[in-house]
One Martini backbone bead per residue (centre of mass of N, CA, C, O) as a GRO file, in nm:
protein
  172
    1UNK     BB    1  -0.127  26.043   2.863
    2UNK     BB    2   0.089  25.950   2.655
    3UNK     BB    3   0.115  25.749   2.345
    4UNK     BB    4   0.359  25.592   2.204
    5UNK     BB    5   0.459  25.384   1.957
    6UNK     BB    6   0.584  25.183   2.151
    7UNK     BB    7   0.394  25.148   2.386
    8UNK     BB    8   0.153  25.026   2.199
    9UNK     BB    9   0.346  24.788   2.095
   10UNK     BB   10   0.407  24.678   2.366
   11UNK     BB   11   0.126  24.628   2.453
   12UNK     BB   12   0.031  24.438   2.226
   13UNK     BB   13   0.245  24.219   2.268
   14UNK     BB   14   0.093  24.158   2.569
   15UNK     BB   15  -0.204  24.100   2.424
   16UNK     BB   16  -0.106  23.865   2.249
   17UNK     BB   17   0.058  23.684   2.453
   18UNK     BB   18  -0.152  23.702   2.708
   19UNK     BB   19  -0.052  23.893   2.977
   20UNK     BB   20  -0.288  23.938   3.026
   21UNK     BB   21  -0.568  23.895   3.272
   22UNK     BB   22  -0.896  23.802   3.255
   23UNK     BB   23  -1.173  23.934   3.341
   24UNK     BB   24  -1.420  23.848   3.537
   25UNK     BB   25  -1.743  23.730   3.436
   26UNK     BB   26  -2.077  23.783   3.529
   27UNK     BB   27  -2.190  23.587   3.338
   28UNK     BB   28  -2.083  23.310   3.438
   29UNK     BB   29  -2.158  23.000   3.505
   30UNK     BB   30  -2.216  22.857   3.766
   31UNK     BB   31  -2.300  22.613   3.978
   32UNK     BB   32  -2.550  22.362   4.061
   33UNK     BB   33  -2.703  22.258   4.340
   34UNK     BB   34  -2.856  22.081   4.205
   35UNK     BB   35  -3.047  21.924   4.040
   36UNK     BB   36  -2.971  21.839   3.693
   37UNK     BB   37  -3.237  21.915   3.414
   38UNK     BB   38  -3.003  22.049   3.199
   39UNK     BB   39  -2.843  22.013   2.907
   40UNK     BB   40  -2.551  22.198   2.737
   41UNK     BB   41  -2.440  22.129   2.388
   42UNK     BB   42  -2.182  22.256   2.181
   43UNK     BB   43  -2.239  22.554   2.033
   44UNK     BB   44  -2.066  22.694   2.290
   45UNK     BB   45  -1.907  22.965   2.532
   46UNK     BB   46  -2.044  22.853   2.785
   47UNK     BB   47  -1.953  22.716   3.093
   48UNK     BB   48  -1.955  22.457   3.424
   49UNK     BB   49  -1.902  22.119   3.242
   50UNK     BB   50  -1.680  22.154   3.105
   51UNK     BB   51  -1.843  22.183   2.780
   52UNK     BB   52  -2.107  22.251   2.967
   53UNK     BB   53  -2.410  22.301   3.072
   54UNK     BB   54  -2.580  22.360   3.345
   55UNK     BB   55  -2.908  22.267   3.553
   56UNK     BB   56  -3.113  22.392   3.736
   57UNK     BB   57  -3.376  22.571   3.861
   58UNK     BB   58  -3.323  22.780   3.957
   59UNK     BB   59  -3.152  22.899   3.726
   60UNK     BB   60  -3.327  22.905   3.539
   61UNK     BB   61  -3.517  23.102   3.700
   62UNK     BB   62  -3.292  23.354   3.689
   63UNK     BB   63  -3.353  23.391   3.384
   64UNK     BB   64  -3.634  23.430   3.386
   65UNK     BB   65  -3.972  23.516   3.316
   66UNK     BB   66  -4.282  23.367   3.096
   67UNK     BB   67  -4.588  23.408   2.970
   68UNK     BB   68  -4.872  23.208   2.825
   69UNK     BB   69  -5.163  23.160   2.643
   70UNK     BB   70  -5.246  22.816   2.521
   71UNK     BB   71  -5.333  22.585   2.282
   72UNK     BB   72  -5.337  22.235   2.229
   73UNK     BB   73  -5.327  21.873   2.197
   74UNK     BB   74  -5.282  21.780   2.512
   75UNK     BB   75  -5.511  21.994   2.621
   76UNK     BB   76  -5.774  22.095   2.739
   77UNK     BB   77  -5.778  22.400   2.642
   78UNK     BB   78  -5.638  22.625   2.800
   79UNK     BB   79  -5.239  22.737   2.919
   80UNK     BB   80  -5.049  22.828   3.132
   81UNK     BB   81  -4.699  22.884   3.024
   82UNK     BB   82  -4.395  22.883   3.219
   83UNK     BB   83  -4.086  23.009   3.118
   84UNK     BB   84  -3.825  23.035   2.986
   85UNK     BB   85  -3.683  23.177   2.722
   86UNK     BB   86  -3.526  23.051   2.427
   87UNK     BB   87  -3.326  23.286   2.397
   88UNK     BB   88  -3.210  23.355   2.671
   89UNK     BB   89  -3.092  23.062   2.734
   90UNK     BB   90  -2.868  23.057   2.473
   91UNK     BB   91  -2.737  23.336   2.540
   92UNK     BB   92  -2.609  23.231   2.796
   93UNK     BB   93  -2.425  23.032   2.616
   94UNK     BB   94  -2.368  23.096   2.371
   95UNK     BB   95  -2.472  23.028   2.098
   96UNK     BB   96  -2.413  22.943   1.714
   97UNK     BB   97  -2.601  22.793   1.593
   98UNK     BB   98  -2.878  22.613   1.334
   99UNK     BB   99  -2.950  22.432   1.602
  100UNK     BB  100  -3.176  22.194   1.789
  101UNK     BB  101  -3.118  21.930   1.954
  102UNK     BB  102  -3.390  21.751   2.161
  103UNK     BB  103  -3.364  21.565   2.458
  104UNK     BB  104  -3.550  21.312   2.635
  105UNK     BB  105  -3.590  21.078   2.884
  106UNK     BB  106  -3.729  20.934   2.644
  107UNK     BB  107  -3.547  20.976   2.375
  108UNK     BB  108  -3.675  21.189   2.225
  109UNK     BB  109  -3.618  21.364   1.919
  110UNK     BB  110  -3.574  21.731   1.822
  111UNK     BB  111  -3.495  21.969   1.535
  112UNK     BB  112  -3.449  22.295   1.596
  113UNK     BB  113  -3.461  22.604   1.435
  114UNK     BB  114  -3.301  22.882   1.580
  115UNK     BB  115  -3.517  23.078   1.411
  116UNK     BB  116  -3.759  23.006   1.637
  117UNK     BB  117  -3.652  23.208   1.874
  118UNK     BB  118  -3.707  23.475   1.701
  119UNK     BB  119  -3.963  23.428   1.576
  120UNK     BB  120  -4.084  23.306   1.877
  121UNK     BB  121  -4.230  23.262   2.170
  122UNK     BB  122  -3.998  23.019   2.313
  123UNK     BB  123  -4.049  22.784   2.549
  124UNK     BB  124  -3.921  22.666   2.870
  125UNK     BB  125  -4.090  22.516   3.044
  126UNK     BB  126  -4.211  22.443   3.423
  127UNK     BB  127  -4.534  22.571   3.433
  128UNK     BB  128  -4.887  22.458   3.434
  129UNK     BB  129  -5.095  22.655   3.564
  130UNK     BB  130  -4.879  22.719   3.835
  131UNK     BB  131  -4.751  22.425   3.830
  132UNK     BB  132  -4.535  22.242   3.811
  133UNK     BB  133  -4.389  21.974   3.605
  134UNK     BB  134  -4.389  21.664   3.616
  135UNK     BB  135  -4.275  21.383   3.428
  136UNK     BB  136  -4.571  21.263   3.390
  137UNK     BB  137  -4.647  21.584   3.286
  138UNK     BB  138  -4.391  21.711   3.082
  139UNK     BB  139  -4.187  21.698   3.303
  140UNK     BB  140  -4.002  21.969   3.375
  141UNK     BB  141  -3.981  22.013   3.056
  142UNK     BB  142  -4.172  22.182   2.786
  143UNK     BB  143  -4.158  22.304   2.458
  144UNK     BB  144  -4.344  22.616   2.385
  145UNK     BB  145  -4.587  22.747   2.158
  146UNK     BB  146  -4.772  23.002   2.041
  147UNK     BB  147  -5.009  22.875   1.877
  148UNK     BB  148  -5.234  23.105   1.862
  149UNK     BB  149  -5.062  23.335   1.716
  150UNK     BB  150  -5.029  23.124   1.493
  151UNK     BB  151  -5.132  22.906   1.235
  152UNK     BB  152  -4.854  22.820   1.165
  153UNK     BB  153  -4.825  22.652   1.468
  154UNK     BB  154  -5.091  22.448   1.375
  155UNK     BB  155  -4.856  22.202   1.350
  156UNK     BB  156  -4.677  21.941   1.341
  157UNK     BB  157  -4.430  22.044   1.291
  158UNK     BB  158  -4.436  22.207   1.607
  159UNK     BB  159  -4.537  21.973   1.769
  160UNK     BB  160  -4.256  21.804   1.721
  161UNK     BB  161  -4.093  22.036   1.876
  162UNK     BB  162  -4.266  21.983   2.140
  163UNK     BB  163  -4.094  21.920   2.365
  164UNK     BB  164  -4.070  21.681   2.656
  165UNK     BB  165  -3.895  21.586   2.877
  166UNK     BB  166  -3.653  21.751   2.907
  167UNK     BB  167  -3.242  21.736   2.907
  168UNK     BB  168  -3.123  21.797   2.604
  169UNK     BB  169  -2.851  22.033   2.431
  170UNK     BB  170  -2.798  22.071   2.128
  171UNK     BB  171  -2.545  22.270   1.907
  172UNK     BB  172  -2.489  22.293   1.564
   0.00000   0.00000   0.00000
């Protein structure tokens, strides 16, 4: 088919209009069936509640896992912890901030800098040597740094940012 300069500037005029409707996006966050462990707001493009995303575990779990073995300081000797890359699940939502605030269960807050994200491979925990963390002991959720992999990861500053008990995260 030829497209004449009409046919062109008329098809433009009608999707300037919003004329044609958005295809369905395969990538759209789900709602979830579960109880709800994780909100995500602030500057982000994908939702499911209202202006947020929220997760329950499944939902976690279906975007992939990961896993390192590292020593921290809160556990004696080396753990491995696996749970989402947290670059993973930022593009999931469609982050586009330079910051994310992390509140945990206990209002504990803390701000990593998304540079954080790209440069390290930093998770978001469900799991401590292969079983779910209850609240107790640091879960459901626990921002965890490859601790081992570079010794500028053993300091201070990384240990504040990797909350436990996350609970939301704010991007701005």
């Amino acid at each position: 088919m030829l497209l004449t300069r009409r046919k062109l500037t008329c098809g433009m005029i009608v999707l300037a209009a919003g004329g044609v409707p958005s295809p369905s996006r395969a990538d759209d966050l789900p709602a979830p069936t579960g109880k709800v462990i994780l909100t995500i707001s602030g500057a982000i493009t994908r939702h499911n509640r209202g202006s947020d995303a929220v997760f329950d575990r499944p939902m976690l779990e279906a975007l992939g896992s990961s896993s390192f073995e590292t020593r921290s300081p809160w556990y004696n000797g080396p753990c491995r912890f696996a749970g989402v890359p947290m670059r993973t699940l930022l593009r999931k939502v469609g982050a586009s901030g330079k910051m994310l605030v992390v509140t945990a269960l206990n209002d504990y807050t803390t701000q990593i800098p998304m540079a954080d994200f790209t440069r390290y491979d930093v998770l978001l925990a469900l799991k401590r040597n292969g079983n779910y963390m209850p609240v107790s002991d640091k879960g459901p959720l626990f921002i965890v740094y490859p601790y081992d992999s570079d010794p500028a990861l053993q300091r201070q500053t990384y240990y504040s940012r990797s909350a436990w008990q996350v609970s939301e995260m704010q991007v701005i």
